[in-house]
C-alpha positions as CSV (number, residue, x, y, z in Angstrom):
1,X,22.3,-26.6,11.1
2,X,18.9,-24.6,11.0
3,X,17.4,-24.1,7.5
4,X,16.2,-20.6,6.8
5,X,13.1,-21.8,6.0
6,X,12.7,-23.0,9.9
7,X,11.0,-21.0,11.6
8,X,10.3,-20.5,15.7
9,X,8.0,-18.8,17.6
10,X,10.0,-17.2,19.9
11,X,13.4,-17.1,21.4
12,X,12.5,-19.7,23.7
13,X,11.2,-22.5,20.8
14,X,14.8,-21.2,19.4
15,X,16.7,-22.0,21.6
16,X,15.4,-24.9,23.2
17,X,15.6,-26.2,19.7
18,X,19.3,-25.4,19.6
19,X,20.4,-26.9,22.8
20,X,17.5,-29.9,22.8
21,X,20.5,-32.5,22.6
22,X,23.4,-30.7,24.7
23,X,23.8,-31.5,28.3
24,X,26.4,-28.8,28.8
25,X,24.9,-25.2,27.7
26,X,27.3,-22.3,28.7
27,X,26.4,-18.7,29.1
28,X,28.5,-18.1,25.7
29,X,26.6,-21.0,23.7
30,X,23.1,-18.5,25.1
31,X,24.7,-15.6,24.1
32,X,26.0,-16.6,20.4
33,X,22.4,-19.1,19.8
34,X,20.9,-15.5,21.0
35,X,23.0,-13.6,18.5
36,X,22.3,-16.5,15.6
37,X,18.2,-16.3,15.9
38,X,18.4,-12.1,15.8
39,X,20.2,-12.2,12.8
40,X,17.2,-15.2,11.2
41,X,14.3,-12.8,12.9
42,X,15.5,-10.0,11.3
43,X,16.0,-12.0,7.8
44,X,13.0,-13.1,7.6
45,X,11.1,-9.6,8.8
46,X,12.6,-7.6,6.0
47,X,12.0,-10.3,3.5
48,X,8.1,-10.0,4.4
49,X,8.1,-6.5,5.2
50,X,9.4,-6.5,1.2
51,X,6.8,-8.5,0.3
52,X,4.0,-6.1,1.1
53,X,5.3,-3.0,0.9
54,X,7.2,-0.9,-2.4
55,X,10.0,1.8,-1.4
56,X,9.4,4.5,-3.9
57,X,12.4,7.4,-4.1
58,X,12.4,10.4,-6.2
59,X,13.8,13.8,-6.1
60,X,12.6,17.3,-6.2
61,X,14.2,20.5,-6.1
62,X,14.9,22.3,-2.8
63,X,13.0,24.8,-3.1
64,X,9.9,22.6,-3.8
65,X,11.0,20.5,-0.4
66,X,10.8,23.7,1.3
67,X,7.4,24.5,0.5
68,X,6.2,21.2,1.3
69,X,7.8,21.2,4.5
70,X,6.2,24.4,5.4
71,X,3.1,23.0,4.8
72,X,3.4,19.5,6.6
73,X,4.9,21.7,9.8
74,X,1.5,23.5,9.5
75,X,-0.4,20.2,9.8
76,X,1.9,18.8,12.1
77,X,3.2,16.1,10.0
78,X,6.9,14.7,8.1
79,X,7.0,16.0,4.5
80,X,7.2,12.7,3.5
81,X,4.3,11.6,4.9
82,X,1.9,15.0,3.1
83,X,3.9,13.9,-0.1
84,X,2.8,10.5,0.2
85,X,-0.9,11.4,1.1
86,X,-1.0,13.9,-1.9
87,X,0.0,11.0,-4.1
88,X,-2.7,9.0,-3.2
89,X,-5.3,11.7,-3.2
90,X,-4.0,11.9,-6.7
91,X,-4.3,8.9,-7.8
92,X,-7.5,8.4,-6.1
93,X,-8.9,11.8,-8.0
94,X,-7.8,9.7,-11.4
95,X,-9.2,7.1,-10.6
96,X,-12.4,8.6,-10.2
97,X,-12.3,10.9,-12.7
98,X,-11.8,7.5,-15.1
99,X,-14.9,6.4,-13.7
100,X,-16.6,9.7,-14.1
101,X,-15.7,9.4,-17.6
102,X,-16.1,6.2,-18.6
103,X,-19.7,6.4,-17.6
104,X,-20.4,9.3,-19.1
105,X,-18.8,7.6,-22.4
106,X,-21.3,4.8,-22.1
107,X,-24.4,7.4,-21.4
108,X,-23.3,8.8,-24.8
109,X,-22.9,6.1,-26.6
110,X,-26.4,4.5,-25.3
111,X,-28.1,8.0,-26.7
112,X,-25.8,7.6,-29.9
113,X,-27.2,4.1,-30.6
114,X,-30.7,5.0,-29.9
115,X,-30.4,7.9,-32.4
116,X,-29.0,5.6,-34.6
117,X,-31.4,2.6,-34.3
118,X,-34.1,4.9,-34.1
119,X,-35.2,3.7,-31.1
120,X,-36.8,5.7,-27.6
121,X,-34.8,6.6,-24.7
122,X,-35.2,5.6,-20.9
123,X,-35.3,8.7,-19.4
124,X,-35.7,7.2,-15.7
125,X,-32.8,4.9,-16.7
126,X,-30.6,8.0,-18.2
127,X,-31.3,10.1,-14.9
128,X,-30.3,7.3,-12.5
129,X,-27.4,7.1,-14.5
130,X,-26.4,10.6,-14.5
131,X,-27.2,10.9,-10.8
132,X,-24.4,8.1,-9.9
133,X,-21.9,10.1,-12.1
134,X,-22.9,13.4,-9.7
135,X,-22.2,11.3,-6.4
136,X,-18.9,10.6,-7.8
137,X,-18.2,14.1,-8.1
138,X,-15.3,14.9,-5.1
């Protein structure tokens, strides 16, 4: 019996594996050992393909759909795939904007302890700073 953990690199390696110790192969035996390593290909493919990927599913209101469809016609593209791309952008515009600000939180808080302590500001140090927070900018 084949283990599901067995794996082959083709049909060919399958089946020669299958049939190394029969004299007597018939086109049925093919045809079945055939039908056996389809079923372990396609096993093991949507166990990996589960493995790196995440099916996300959600619903919004018709009307919405519509509108969205409307658009990804105009860009030649599935609805799903503009949803999916504006999700993204999304995240990726949150993401940055946490950057944005969590910089800016630590320029204020250097000037905050320099006030405090007393002490003299790098202003070639603050303007680099604030410069890297403008190229973040979308």
């Amino acid at each position: 019996m084949i283990q599901e953990s067995q794996h082959f690199e083709s049909l060919q390696a399958y089946l020669e594996y299958r049939f190394s110790n029969i004299d007597d192969v018939t086109p049925e035996m093919v045809t079945k050992a055939k039908t056996e390593y389809r079923k372990i290909y396609q096993s093991r493919y949507r166990k990996q393909y589960r493995e790196r990927y995440i099916q996300v599913t959600f619903r919004i209101k018709k009307q919405e759909y519509e509108n969205l469809k409307r658009i990804a016609e105009q860009q030649n593209i599935k609805p799903t795939t503009l949803i999916k791309q504006r999700a993204l952008q999304q995240q990726q515009a949150f993401d940055e904007t946490g950057i944005i600000k969590e910089s800016l939180l630590n320029i204020i808080d250097s000037l905050e302890e320099a006030i405090y302590e007393g002490e003299s500001v790098s202003v070639t140090e603050l303007l680099h700073r604030i410069t890297i927070i403008y190229e973040l900018l979308p």
